[in-house]
C-alpha positions, 0 to 999 in steps of 0.5 A: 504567530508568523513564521519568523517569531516561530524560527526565533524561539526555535533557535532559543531553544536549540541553543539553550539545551542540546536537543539531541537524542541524548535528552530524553523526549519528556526533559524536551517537552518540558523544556520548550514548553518552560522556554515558551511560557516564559516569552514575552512576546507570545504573552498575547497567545491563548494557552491553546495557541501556546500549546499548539506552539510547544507541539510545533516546536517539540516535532520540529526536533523529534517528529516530521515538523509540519508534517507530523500533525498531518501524519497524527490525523487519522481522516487524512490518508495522503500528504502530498509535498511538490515543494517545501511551500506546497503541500496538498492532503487528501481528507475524506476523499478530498484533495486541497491545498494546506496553508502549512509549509516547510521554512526553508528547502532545506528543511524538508530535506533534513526531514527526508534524510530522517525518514529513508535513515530510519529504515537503512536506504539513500536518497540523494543527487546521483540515487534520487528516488527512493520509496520508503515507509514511515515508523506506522507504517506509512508509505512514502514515495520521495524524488529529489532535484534535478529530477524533480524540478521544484524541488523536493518531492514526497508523497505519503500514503498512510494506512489504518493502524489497525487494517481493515477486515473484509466485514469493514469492506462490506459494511463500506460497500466495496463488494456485498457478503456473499462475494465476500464469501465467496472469496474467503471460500478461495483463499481457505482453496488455495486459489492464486489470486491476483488483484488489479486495479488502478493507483489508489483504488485499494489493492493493498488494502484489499490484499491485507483484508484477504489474507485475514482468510490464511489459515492461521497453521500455514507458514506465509511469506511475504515480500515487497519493495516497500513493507506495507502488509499487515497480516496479523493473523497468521503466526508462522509469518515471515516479512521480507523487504527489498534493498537499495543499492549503496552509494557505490552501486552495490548490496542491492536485494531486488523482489527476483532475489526474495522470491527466489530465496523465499521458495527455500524457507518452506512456506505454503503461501508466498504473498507479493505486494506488488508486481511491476517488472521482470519479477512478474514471471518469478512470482508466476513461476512460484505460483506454478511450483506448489505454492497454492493459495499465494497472492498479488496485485499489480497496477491496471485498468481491468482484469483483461489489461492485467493479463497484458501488463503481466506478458509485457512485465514478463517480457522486460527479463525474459527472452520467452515466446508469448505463447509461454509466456501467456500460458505461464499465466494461465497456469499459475493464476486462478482468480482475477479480482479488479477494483476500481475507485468510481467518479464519487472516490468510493473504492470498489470489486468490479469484477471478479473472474476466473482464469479458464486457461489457453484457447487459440493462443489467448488466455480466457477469463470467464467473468463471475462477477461484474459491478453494476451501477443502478443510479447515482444519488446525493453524489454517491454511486448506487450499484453492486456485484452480481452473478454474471450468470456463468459457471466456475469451472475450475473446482478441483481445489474446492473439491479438495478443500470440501468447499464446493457443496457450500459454493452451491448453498451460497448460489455461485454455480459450480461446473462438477 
């Protein structure tokens, strides 16, 4: 059925029933699926092409439109709109280029007013970009024209419902168990660790997979631009999420003011999503006031790039000498982990290191573990984390916490 006969028994049904939330989702199901059973000219439609038509027409009115079948399938993990008639998926590590598209511009954008709608922000001409996130969880990135030259642009990175475990990360190969215990033993420390990586290598979802290793007494609070986190095993969890400011420039609640007003709410761990600005020396400055055990990510290329970009971001806000600011740094984080996503599109921990402190104005990291590739078969890159041979040095939360005997038994050197 070509778009046009799809817009026509769409308008049949727009103006025979009003289709707004004041008629339940059930009376509307029934109702298109009557309206086009009844069709003549659909008559040479199978019943699955009819039931296809029905679901199409149902999320037209109540879901994303063509994005919804997209959203629903669970091996599709980005959509990626660069115009209403161009629209690219990521399935399976795959990028390509659906067939699907939207009928008109206008469309699309009656479809990004319902999504930023649903949770309290504005996108439009004078404010046109904006991040946002689905009912699921879904992330979603949304810039309009005039800076978008195509016309309107929406990315959606789509989570698991149910996130993923460090066992699910193991078994994928993304690090081995012994550094997947290695870590757990960190996190129950009360180590700040601090994930690196590039855009799609996973730092989010290594972030949920960690924090499944909080003891579940702690009070947590969590802060981001775009509530993304799925920490479901820690009870005494608060969520905070950062806030547009309105069409007259005012109310908005930036990552600075969460984690500020977060450090009057008691918690033992404080977890930013991500640092990208001026609230980088916030998050630290959290970090080095008795907020063991708090975690973050940031975007860059490896652990020593991490700690550049994390000067850089510091700087943006403040006017600090350097050697502050890198011993900020060095003080508040102790754990570097990077990832990466490797030429085959598997994520992967390529390095693991430890934050030693300052030494002729530079912050030292003393790498533990480093990825090594062996070979590459079938197109699949074989390698894993090993020992980089050096010895941890700062143990003294591990000594507290009783875990640095069982550090030994695992084969990580400690310095005691």
């Amino acid at each position: 059925m070509d778009e046009e006969m799809f817009r026509i028994i769409r308008s049949v049904i727009r103006s025979g029933l009003d289709v707004t939330s004041a008629v339940d989702d059930s009376e509307l199901m029934d109702y298109i699926e009557r309206t086009v059973f009844a069709q003549v000219e659909l008559q040479e439609l199978t019943a699955m092409e009819k039931r296809t038509l029905v679901r199409r027409i149902y999320d037209s009115f109540r879901g994303l439109d063509v994005l919804q079948p997209l959203v629903d399938n669970p091996s599709i993990t980005e959509i990626m709109i660069n115009s209403h008639q161009d629209i690219f998926i990521e399935q399976n590590g795959d990028v390509k280029r659906i067939s699907q598209k939207f009928e008109s511009q206008n469309r699309l954008e009656d479809i990004i007013q319902t999504i930023v709608a649903g949770v309290n922000r504005v996108v439009n001409e004078s404010s046109p970009i904006v991040d946002a996130r689905l009912k699921d969880g879904s992330r979603v990135n949304i810039v309009l024209p005039p800076i978008a030259l195509k016309g309107p642009t929406m990315t959606i990175r789509k989570f698991p419902e149910k996130p993923m475990t460090m066992d699910d990360l193991v078994s994928r190969d993304a690090l081995s168990e012994e550094t997947a215990l290695f870590l757990q033993r960190l996190v129950v420390g009360k180590y700040n660790i601090f994930i690196s990586g590039g855009t799609g290598s996973g730092k989010t979802t290594f972030l949920n997979a960690l924090s499944q290793f909080i003891p579940i007494d702690e009070r947590v609070i969590t802060i981001e631009d775009s509530a993304e986190l799925q920490i479901v095993t820690v009870p005494n969890l608060v969520s905070l999420e950062t806030r547009n400011a309105n069409t007259e420039g005012r109310g908005e609640i930036s990552i600075r003011e969460l984690i500020r007003s977060s450090l009057r709410m008691r918690p033992n761990r404080i977890v930013v999503g991500e640092v990208r600005g001026s609230e980088a020396l916030d998050m630290l400055q959290a970090m080095n006031t008795g907020h063991d055990g708090s975690l973050s990510t940031g975007h860059a290329n490896s652990t020593r790039d991490m700690i550049s970009r994390l000067e850089t971001m510091v700087l943006s806000g403040a006017n600090l000498p350097i050697l502050v600011v890198r011993q900020q740094i060095s003080s508040a984080i102790d754990i570097l982990v990077h990832l990466s996503r490797l030429r085959d599109r598997s994520r992967r921990v390529t390095e693991i290191s430890e934050v030693l402190g300052m030494e002729n104005g530079e912050v030292q990291l003393n790498p533990l573990f480093r990825f090594k590739e062996k070979e590459e078969r079938d197109g699949k890159v074989i390698g894993q984390l090993e020992s980089c041979g050096t010895i941890m040095q700062h143990v003294d939360k591990l000594q507290m916490a009783g875990l640095e005997v069982a550090l030994r038994k695992e084969g990580v050197e400690v310095n005691l």
